[in-house]
N, CA, C and O atoms as a GROMACS GRO file, in nm:
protein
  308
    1UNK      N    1  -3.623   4.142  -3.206
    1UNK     CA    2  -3.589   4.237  -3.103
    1UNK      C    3  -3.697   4.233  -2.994
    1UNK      O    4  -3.815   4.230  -3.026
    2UNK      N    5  -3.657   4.233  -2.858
    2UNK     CA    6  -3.746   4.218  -2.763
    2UNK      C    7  -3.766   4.325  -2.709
    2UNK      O    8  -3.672   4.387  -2.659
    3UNK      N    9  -3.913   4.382  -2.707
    3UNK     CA   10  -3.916   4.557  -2.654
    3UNK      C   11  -3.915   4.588  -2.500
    3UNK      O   12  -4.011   4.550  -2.433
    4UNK      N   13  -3.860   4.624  -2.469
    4UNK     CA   14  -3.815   4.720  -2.332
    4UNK      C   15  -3.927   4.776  -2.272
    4UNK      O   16  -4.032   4.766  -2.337
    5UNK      N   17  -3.932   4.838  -2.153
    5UNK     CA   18  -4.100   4.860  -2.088
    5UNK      C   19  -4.001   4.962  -1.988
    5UNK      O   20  -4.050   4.977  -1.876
    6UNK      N   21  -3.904   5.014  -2.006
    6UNK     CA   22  -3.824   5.093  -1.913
    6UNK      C   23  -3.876   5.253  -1.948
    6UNK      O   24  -3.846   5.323  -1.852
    7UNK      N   25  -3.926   5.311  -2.027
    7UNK     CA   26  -3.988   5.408  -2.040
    7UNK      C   27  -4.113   5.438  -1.932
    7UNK      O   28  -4.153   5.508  -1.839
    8UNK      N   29  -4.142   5.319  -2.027
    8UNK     CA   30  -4.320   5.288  -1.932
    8UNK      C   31  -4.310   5.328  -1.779
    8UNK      O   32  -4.360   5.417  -1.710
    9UNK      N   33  -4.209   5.208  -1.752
    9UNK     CA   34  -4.169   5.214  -1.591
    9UNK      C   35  -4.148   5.309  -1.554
    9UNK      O   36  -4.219   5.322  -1.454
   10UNK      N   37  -4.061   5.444  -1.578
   10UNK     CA   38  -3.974   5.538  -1.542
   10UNK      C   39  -4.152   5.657  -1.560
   10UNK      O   40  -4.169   5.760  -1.495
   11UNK      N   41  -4.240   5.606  -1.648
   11UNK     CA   42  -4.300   5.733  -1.660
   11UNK      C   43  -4.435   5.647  -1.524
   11UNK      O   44  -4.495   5.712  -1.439
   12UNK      N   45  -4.449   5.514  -1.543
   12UNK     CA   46  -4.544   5.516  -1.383
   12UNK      C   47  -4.486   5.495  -1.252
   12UNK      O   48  -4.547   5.432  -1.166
   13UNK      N   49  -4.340   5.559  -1.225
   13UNK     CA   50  -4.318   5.590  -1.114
   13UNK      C   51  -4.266   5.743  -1.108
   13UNK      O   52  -4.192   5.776  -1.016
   14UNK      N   53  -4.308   5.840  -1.212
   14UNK     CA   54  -4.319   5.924  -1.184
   14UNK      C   55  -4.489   5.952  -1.182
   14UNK      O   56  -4.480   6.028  -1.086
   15UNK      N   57  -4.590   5.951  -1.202
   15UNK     CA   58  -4.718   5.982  -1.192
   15UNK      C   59  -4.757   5.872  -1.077
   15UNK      O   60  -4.865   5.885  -1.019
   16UNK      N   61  -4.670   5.766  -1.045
   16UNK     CA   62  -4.748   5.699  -0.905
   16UNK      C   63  -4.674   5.844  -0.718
   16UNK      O   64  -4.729   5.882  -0.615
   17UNK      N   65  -4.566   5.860  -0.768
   17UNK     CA   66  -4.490   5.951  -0.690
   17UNK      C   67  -4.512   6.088  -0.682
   17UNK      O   68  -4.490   6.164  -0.588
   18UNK      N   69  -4.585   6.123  -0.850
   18UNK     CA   70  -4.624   6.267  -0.814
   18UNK      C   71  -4.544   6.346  -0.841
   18UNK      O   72  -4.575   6.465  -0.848
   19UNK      N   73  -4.386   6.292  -0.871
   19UNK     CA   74  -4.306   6.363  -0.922
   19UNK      C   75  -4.191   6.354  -1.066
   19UNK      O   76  -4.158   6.243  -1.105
   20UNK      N   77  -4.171   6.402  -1.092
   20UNK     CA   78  -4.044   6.415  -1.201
   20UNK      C   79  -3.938   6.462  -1.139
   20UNK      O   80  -3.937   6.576  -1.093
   21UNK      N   81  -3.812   6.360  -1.130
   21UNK     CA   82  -3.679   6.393  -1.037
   21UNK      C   83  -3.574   6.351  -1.158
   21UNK      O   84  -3.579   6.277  -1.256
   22UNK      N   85  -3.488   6.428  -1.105
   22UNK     CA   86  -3.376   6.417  -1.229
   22UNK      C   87  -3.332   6.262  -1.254
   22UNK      O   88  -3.261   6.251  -1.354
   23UNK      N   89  -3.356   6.153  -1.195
   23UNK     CA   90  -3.315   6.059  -1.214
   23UNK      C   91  -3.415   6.013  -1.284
   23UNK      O   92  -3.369   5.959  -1.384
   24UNK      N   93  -3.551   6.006  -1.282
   24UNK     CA   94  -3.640   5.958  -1.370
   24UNK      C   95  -3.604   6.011  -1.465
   24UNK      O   96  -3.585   5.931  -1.557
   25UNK      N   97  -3.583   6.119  -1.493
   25UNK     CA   98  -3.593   6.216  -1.614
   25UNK      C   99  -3.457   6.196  -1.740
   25UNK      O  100  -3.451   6.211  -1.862
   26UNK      N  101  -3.357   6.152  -1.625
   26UNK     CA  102  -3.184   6.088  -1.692
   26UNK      C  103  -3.236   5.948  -1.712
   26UNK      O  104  -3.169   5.868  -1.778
   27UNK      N  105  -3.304   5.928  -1.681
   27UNK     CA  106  -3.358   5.758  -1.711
   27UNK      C  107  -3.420   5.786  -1.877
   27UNK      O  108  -3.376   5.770  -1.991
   28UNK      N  109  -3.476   5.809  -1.851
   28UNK     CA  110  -3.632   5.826  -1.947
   28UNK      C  111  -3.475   5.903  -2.109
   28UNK      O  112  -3.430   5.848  -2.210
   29UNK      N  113  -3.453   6.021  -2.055
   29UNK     CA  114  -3.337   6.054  -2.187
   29UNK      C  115  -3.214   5.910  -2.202
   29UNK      O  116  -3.150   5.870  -2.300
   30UNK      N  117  -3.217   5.885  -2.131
   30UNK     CA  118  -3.096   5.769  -2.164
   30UNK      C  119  -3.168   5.654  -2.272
   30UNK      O  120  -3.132   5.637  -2.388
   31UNK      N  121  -3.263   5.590  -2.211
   31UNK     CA  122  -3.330   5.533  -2.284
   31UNK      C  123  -3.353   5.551  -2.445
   31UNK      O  124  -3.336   5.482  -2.545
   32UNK      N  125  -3.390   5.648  -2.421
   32UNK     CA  126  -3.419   5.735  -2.555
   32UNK      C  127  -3.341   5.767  -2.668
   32UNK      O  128  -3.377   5.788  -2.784
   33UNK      N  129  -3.193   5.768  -2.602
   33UNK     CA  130  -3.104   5.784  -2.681
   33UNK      C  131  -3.029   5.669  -2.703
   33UNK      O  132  -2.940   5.671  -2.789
   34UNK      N  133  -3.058   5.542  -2.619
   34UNK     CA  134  -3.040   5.396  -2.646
   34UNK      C  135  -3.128   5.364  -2.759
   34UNK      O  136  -3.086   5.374  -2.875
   35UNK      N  137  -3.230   5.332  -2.735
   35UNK     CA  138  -3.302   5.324  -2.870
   35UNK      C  139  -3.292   5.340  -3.006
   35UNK      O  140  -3.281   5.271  -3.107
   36UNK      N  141  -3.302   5.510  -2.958
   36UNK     CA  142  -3.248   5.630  -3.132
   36UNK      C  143  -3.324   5.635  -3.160
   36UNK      O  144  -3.314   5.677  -3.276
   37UNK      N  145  -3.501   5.609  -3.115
   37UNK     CA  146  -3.607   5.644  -3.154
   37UNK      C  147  -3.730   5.647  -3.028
   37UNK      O  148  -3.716   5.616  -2.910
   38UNK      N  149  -3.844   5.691  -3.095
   38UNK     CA  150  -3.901   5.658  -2.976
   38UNK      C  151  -4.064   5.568  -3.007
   38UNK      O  152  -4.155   5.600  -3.083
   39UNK      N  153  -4.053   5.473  -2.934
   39UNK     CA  154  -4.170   5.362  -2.968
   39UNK      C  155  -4.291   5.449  -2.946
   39UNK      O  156  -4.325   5.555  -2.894
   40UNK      N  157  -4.339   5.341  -3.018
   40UNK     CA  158  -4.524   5.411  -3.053
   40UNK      C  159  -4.553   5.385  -2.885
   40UNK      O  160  -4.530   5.465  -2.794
   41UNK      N  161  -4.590   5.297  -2.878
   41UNK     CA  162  -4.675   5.250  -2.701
   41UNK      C  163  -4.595   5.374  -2.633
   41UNK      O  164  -4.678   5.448  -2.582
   42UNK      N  165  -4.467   5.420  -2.614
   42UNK     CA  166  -4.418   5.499  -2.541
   42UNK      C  167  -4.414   5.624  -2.544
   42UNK      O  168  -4.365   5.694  -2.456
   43UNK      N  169  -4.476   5.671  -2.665
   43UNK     CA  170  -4.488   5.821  -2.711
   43UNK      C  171  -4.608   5.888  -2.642
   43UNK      O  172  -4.614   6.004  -2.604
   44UNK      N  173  -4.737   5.758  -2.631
   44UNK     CA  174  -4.840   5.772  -2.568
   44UNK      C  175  -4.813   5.774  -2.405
   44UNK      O  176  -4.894   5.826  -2.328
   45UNK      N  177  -4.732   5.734  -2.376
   45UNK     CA  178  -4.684   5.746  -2.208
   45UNK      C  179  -4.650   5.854  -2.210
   45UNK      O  180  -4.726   5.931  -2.150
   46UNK      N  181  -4.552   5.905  -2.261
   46UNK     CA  182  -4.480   6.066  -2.218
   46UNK      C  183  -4.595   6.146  -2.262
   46UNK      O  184  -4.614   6.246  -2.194
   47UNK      N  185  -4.681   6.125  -2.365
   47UNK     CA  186  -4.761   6.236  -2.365
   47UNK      C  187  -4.874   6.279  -2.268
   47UNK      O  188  -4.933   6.387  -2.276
   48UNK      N  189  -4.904   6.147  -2.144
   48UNK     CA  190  -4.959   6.138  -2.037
   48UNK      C  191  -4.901   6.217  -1.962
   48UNK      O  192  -4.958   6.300  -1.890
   49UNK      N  193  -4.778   6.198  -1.971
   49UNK     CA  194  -4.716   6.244  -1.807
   49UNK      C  195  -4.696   6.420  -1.856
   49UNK      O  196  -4.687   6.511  -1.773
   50UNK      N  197  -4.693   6.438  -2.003
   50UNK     CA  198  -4.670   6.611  -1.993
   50UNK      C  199  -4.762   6.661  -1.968
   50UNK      O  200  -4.757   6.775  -1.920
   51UNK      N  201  -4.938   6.567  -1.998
   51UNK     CA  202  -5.028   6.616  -1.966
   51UNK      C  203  -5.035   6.645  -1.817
   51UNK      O  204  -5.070   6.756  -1.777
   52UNK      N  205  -4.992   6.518  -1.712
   52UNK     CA  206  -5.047   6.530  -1.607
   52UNK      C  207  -4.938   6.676  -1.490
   52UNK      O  208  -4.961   6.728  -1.381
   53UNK      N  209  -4.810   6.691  -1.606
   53UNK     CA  210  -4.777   6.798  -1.575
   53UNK      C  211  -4.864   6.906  -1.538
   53UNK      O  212  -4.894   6.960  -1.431
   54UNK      N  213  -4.912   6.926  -1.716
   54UNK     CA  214  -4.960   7.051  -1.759
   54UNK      C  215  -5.073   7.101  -1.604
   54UNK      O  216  -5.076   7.217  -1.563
   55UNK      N  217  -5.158   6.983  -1.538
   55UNK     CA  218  -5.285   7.003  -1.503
   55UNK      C  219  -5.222   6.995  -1.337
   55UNK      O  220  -5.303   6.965  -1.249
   56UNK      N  221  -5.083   7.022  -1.301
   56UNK     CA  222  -5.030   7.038  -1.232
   56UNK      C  223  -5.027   6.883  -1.062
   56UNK      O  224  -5.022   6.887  -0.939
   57UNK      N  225  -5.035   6.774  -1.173
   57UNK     CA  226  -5.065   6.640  -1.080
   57UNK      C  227  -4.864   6.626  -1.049
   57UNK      O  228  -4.795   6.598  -0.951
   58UNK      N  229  -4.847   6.647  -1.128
   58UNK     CA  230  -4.694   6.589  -1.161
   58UNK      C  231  -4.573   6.711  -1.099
   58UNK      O  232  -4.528   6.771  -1.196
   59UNK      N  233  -4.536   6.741  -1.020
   59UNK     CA  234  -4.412   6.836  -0.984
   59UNK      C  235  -4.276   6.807  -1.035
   59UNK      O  236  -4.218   6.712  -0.981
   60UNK      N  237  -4.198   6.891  -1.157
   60UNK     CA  238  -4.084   6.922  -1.130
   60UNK      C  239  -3.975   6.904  -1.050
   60UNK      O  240  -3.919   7.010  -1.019
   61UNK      N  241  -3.929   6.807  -1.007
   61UNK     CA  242  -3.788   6.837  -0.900
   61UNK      C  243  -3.710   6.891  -0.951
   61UNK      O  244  -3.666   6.810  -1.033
   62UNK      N  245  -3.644   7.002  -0.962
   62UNK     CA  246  -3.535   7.035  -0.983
   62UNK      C  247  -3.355   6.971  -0.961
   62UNK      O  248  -3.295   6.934  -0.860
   63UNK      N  249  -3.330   6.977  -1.044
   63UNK     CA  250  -3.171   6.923  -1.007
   63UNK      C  251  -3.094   7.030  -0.986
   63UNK      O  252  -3.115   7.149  -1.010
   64UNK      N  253  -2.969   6.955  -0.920
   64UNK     CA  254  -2.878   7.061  -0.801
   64UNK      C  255  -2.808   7.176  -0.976
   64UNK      O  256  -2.771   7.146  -1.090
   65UNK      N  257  -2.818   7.258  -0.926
   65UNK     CA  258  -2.732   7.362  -1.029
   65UNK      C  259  -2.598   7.337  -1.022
   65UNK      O  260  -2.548   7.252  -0.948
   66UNK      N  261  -2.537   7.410  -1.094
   66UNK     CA  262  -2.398   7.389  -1.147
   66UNK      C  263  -2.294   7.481  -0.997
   66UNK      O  264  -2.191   7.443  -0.943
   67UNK      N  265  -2.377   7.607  -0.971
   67UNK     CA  266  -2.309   7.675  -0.901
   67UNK      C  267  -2.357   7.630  -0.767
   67UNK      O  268  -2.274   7.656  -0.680
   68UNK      N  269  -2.462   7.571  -0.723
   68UNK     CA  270  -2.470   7.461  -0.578
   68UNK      C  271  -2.409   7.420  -0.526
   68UNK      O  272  -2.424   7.424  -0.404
   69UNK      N  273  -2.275   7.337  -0.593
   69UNK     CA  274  -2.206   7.226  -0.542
   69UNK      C  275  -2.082   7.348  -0.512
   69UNK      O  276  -2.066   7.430  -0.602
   70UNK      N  277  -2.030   7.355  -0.438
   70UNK     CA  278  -1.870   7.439  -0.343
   70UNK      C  279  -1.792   7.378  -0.427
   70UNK      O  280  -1.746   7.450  -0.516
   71UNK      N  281  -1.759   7.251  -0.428
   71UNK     CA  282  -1.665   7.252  -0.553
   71UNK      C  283  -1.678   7.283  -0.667
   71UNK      O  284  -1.580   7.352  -0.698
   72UNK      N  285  -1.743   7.273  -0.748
   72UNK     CA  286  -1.768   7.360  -0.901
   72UNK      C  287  -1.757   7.477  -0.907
   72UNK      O  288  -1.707   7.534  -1.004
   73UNK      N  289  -1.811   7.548  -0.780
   73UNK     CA  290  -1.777   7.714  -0.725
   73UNK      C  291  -1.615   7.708  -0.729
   73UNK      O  292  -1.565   7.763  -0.827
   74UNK      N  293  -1.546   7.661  -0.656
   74UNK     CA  294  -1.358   7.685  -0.633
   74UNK      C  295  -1.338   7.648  -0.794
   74UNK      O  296  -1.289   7.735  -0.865
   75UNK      N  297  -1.374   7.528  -0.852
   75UNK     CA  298  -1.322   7.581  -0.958
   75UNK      C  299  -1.336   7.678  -1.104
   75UNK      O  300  -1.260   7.698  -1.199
   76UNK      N  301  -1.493   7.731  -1.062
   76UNK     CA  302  -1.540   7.825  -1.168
   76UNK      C  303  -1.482   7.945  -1.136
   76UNK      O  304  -1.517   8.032  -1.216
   77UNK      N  305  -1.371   8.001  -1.012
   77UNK     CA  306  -1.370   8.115  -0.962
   77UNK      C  307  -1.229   8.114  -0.978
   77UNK      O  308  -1.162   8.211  -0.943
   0.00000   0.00000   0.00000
C-alpha cells in the first residue's frame, strides 16, 4: 500500500494560510473516512494544527449555515 500525504497537505495549507475553511476541513474528514483510520505521521499533523488553533495562529472559517442560503429558507418554511 502506498501512503497518501493528503492530510499532511490539507493540514500545511491550512497553517501556511492561517486558516481552517470548510474545504480544508471536508478534505481532511473525507480522507479520514477513506482510510478508516488515522496514520501515525498524520495524527502528529492534526495535533499541530489544534495546537496552533488553540494559541490562536489558525482562524476558524466558518461555513455558510443551513438557514443562509434563500433557498433552504423557501423550503424550510
Amino acid at each position: 500500500m502506498v501512503p497518501t500525504f493528503s492530510i499532511r497537505r490539507l493540514v500545511e495549507k491550512a497553517l501556511y494560510s492561517g486558516l481552517l475553511t470548510p474545504d480544508i476541513e471536508q478534505g481532511i474528514n473525507a480522507e479520514l473516512s477513506r482510510l478508516g483510520h488515522l496514520p501515525i505521521g498524520d495524527s502528529e499533523v492534526l495535533e499541530l494544527l489544534m495546537y496552533e488553533m488553540d494559541e490562536g495562529r489558525i482562524r476558524l472559517v466558518p461555513g455558510p449555515s443551513l438557514c443562509s442560503d434563500p433557498l433552504r429558507q423557501t423550503v424550510m418554511s
